[in-house]
C-alpha positions in Angstrom: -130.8 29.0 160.2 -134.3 28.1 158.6 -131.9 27.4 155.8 -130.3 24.8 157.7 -133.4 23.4 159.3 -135.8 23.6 156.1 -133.6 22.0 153.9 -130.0 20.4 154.9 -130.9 18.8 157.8 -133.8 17.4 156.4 -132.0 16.0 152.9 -129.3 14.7 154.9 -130.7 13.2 157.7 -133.3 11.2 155.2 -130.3 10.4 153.1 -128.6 8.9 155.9 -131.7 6.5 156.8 -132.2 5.4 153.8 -128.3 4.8 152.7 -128.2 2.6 156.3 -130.9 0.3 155.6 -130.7 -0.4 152.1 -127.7 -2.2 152.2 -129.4 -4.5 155.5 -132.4 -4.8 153.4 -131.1 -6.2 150.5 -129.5 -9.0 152.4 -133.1 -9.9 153.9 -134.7 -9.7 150.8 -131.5 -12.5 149.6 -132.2 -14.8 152.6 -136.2 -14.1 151.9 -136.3 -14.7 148.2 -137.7 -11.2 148.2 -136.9 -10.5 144.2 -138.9 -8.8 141.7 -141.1 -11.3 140.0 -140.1 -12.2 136.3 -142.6 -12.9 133.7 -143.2 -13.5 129.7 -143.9 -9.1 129.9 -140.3 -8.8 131.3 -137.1 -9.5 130.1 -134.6 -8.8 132.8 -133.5 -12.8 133.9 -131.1 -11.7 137.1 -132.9 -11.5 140.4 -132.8 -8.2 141.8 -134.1 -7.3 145.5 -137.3 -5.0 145.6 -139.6 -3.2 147.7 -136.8 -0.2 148.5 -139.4 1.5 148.5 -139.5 0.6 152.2 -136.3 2.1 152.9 -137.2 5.6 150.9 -140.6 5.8 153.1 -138.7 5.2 156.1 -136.2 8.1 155.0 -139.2 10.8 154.6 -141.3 9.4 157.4 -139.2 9.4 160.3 -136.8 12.3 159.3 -140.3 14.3 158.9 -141.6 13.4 162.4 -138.3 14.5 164.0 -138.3 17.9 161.8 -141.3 19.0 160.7 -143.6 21.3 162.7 -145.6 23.7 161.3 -148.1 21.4 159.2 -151.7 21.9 161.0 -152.2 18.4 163.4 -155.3 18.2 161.3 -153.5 18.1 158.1 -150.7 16.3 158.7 -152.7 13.2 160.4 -154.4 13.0 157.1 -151.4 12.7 155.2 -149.4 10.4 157.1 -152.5 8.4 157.6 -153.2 8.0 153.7 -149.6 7.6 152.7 -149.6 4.1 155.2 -152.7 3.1 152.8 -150.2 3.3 150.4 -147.0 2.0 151.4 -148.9 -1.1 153.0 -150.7 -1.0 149.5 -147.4 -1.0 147.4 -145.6 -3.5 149.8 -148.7 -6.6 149.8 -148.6 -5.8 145.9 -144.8 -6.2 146.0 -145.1 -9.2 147.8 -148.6 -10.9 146.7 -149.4 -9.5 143.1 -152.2 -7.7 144.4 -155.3 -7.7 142.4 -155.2 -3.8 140.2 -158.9 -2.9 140.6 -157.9 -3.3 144.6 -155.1 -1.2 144.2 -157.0 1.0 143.0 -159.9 1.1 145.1 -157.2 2.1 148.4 -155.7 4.2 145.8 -159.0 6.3 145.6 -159.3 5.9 150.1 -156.0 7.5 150.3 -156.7 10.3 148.1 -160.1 10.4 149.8 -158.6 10.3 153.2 -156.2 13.5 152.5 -159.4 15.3 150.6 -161.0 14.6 153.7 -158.3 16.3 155.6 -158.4 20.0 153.5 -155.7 19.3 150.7 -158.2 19.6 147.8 -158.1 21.4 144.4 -160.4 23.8 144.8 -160.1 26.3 141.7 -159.0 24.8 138.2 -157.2 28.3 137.2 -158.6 28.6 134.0 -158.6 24.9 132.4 -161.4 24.5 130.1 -162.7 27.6 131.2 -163.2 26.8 135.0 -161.9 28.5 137.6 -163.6 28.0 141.4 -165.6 24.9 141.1 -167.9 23.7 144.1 -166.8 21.3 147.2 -168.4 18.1 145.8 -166.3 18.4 142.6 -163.1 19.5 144.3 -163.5 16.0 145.9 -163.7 14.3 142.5 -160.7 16.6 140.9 -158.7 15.9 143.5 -159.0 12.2 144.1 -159.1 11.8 140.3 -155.5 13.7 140.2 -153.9 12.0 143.6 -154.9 8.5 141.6 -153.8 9.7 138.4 -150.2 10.6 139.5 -149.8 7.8 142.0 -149.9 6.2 139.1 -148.4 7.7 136.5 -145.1 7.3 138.8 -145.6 3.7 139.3 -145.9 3.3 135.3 -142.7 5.2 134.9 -140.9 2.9 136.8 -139.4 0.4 134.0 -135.7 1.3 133.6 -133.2 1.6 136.9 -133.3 4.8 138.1 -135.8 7.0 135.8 -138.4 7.1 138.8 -135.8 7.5 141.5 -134.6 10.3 139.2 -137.7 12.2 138.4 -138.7 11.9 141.7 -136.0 13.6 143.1 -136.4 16.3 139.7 -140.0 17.2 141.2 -139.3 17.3 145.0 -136.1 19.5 144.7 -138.4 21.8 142.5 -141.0 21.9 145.0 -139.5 22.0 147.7 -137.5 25.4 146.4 -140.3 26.9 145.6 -142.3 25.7 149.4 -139.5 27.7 150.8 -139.4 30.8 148.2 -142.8 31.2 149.8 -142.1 30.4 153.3 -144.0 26.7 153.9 -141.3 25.6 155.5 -142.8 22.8 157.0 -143.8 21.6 152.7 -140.5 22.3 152.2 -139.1 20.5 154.7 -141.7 17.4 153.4 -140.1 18.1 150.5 -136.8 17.5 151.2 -136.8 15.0 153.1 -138.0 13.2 149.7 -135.3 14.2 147.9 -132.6 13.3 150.4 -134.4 9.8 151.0 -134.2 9.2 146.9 -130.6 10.5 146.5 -129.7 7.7 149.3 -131.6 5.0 147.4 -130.3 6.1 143.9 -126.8 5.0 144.8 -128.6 1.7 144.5 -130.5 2.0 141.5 -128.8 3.8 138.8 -128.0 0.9 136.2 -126.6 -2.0 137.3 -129.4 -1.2 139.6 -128.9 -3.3 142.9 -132.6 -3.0 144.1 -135.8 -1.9 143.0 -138.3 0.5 145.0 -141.3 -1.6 143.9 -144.8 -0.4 144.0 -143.7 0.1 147.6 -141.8 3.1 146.3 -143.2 4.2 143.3 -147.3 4.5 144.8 -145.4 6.5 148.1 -143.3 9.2 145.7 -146.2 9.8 143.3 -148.8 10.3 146.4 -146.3 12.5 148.3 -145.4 14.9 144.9 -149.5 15.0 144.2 -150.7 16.2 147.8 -147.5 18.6 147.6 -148.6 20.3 144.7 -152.4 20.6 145.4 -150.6 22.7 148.4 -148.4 24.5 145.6 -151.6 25.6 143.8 -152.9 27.2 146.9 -150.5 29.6 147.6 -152.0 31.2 145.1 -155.3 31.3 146.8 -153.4 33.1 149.7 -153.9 37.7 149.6 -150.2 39.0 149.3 -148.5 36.5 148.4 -146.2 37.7 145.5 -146.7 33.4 143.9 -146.8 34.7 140.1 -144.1 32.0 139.7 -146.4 29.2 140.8 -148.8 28.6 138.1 -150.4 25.6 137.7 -148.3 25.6 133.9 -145.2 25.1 135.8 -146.2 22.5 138.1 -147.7 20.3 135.1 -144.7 21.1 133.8 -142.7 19.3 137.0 -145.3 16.1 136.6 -145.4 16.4 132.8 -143.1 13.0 131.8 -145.3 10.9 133.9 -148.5 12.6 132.9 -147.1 12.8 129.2 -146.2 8.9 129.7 -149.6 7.4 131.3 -151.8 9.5 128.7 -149.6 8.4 125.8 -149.7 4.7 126.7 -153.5 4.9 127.3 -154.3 6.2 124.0 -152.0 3.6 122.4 -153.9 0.7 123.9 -157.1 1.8 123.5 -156.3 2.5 119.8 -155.1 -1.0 119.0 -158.0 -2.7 120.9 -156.2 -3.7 124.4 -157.1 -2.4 127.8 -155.7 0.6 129.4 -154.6 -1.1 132.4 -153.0 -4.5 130.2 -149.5 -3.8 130.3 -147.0 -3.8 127.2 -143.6 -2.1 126.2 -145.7 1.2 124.7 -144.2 3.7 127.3 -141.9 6.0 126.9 -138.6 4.5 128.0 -139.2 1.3 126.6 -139.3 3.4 123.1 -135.9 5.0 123.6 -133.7 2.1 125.2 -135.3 0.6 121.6 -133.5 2.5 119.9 -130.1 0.9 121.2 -129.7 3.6 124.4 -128.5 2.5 127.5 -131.1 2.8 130.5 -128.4 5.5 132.3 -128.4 7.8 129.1 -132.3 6.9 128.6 -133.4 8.1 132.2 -131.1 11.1 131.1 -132.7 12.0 128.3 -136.1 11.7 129.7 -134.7 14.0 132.8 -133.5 16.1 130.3 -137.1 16.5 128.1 -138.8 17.2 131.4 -136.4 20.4 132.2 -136.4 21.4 128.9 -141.2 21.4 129.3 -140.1 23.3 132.9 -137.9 25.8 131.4 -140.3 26.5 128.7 -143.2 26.7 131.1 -141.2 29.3 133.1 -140.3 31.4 130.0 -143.8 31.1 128.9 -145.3 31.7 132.9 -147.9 34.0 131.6 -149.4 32.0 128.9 -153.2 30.8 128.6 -152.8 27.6 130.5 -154.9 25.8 128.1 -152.8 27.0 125.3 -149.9 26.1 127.4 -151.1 22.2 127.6 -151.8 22.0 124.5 -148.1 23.2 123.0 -146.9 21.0 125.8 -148.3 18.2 124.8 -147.1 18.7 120.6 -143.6 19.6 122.2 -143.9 15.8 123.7 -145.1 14.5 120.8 -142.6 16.2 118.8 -139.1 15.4 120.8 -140.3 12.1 122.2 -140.5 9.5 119.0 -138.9 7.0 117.1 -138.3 9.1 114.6 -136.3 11.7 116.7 -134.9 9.3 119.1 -133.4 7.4 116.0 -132.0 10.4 114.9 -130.4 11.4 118.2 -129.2 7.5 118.5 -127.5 8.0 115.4 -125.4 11.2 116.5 -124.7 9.7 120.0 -123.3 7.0 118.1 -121.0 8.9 116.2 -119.9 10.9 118.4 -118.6 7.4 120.2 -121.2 7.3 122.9 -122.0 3.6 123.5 -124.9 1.6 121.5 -127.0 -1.5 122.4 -130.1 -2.9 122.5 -130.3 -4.3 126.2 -133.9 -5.1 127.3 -135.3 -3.6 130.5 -138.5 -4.1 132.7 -142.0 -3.6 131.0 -144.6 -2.3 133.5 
C-alpha cells in the first residue's frame, strides 16, 4: 500500500492536474497575448504560449497538500513558503522581463527562507577536504547551491523539452531513492514532480505547444535542490544502510545543468562578456549546431547525464573530489563539437534526419 500512496497516486494524480489545465491555459494565454517574448538573441519567429510552469506548480502543489503527511509542519511551511517566492518570481519575469539582479535577490530569500526552516548542507563529505563545517557557513553553502541550481535549470531551458526531460530524469531518481530509504513523504514530493512534468511534456516535446517559462524552470530547479540537501542527510542519520547516496551520485543526477551553467560561465568570462549576458554558448545550442533535431538533442543530453549517473554508481566509493574532477573531463570529453560532429555524421548515415533548425537562446 505505501507503494500505492508514495508513488502512483501521487504521479498520477499530478499528472492529471497538470494534463487538465494546460490545454485551458493555452487558450488564455492566446486571448491574453501571453507568448514568449522574441528578440535579436532568439530565433524561433512562431508565438508559442508560456508560463506552464503555472500548470506544473499547480500539479506538485496541490496533489502534495492532499497526500503528503509526514514532512515536519515546520519544514514543510518553509518550503512551500519559499517555492511561492519563486513561482510568483518566475511568473512577473514571465510576464514583465524582470530586472536579473532582482531575480536574484528573491532567489537568495527563498533559499534563505528554507535554510531558515532546517534544510541546510551541513557537512561537505569530503570536498576540498571539508567535512562538518559550522552553522554560519552551512547558510552560505546552502543558499549559494539552492541559487546555483535554480538556475542552472532555468539556463537549460532553450530547446522544447530538455528541461521538462531532465527534470523528470532527477525527480524519478530521487524520489526512488526517498523511498529506498523510507521518506515517504520526499518521495511522495518527489513524485508528484515527476507526474506533474510527464503531464506537461505531452506539450512540450518538439513542436512544443507551450513553454514552462521561468515560471517553471526557477520552481523545478528549487524543488530538485531542497530535495537533495534532504538526500545528503540521510547519511547524517545512525543505521541507515545509505552507502548508495553519496553526494557523487547526486552531482551526478544535477551534473548536465551544473556541467552547462559552469561551462557557459567560463566561456564568457574568457572572451570578455558578462556571466549573466546571454548568448548561444550552452550546451544544446552546440549540438542542435551541428544539424540535430531538438528531440534527438534533449536525447542525447538525457542520454550523457545517465551515462555521468551510471558511472557515479559504478565508481560509488571513489574520492569525491577525484570523482568531480573525472566528471568534469568525461563532460568535456563527450560533450564538443568535435564529438558531436562526429556522432552527426554517423546518425546521418545511418538515415536519421539532419538539419540545422534554430532554437531559443537563453
Amino acid at each position: 500500500m505505501n507503494f500505492v500512496l508514495a508513488i502512483i497516486l501521487p504521479s498520477l494524480f499530478s499528472f492529471a492536474i497538470t494534463l487538465t489545465i494546460i490545454p485551458s491555459w493555452i487558450k488564455v494565454c492566446k486571448k491574453w497575448n501571453l507568448f514568449e517574448k522574441t528578440d535579436e538573441r532568439k530565433v524561433h519567429k512562431e508565438s508559442i504560449p508560456t508560463m506552464g510552469g503555472l500548470a506544473i506548480f499547480a500539479g506538485i502543489l496541490i496533489s502534495y497538500l492532499f497526500l503528503g503527511q509526514q514532512i515536519s509542519e515546520h519544514t514543510i511551511q518553509f518550503l512551500i513558503a519559499a517555492s511561492l517566492i519563486l513561482f510568483f518570481t518566475g511568473f512577473f519575469d514571465d510576464l514583465l522581463d524582470m530586472n536579473a539582479k532582482k531575480k536574484l535577490v528573491l532567489q537568495i530569500i527563498a533559499s534563505a527562507v528554507v535554510a531558515y526552516g532546517g534544510i541546510r548542507i551541513n557537512n561537505l563529505y569530503g570536498i576540498l577536504g571539508i567535512y562538518e563545517i559550522p552553522i554560519w557557513l552551512q547558510y552560505t553553502i546552502t543558499i549559494l547551491f539552492i541559487v546555483s541550481i535554480t538556475n542552472a535549470y532555468n539556463l537549460v531551458d532553450g530547446i522544447d523539452g530538455l528541461a521538462g526531460s531532465l527534470g523528470l530524469m532527477s525527480s524519478l531518481i530521487f524520489g526512488g531513492l526517498f523511498y529506498q530509504f523510507k521518506y515517504i513523504d520526499y518521495a511522495i514530493l518527489s513524485f508528484c514532480m515527476s507526474g506533474a512534468l510527464i503531464g506537461f511534456l505531452k506539450f512540450n516535446f518538439h513542436p512544443a505547444k507551450i513553454f514552462m517559462g521561468d515560471t517553471g524552470s526557477l520552481i523545478i530547479g528549487f524543488f530538485l535542490s531542497t530535495l537533495a540537501i534532504n538526500l545528503l542527510d540521510i547519511k547524517e542519520i545512525p543505521n541507515v544502510k545509505a552507502n548508495f547516496v553519496s553526494p557523487a551520485l547526486i552531482a551526478a543526477v544535477l551534473f548536465v545543468p551544473l556541467y552547462d551553467v559552469i561551462r557557459v560561465c567560463v566561456i564568457r568570462i574568457l572572451t570578455g562578456n558578462s556571466p549573466l549576458q546571454a548568448d548561444r554558448n550552452h550546451v544544446h545550442h552546440m549540438i542542435v549546431a551541428q544539424g540535430f533535431g531538438q528531440r534527438v538533442t534533449t536525447t542525447i543530453i538525457v542520454a550523457i547525464n545517465l551515462m555521468i549517473i551510471s558511472f557515479a554508481i559504478l565508481f560509488r566509493n571513489m574520492n569525491i573530489n577525484l570523482f568531480l574532477l573525472m566528471s568534469i573531463c568525461l563532460g568535456m570529453i563527450t560533450i564538443n563539437t568535435l564529438v558531436m560532429t562526429k556522432l552527426a555524421f554517423i546518425y546521418g548515415k545511418l538515415g536519421g534526419r539532419i538539419n540545422q533548425k534554430s532554437v531559443r537562446t537563453t
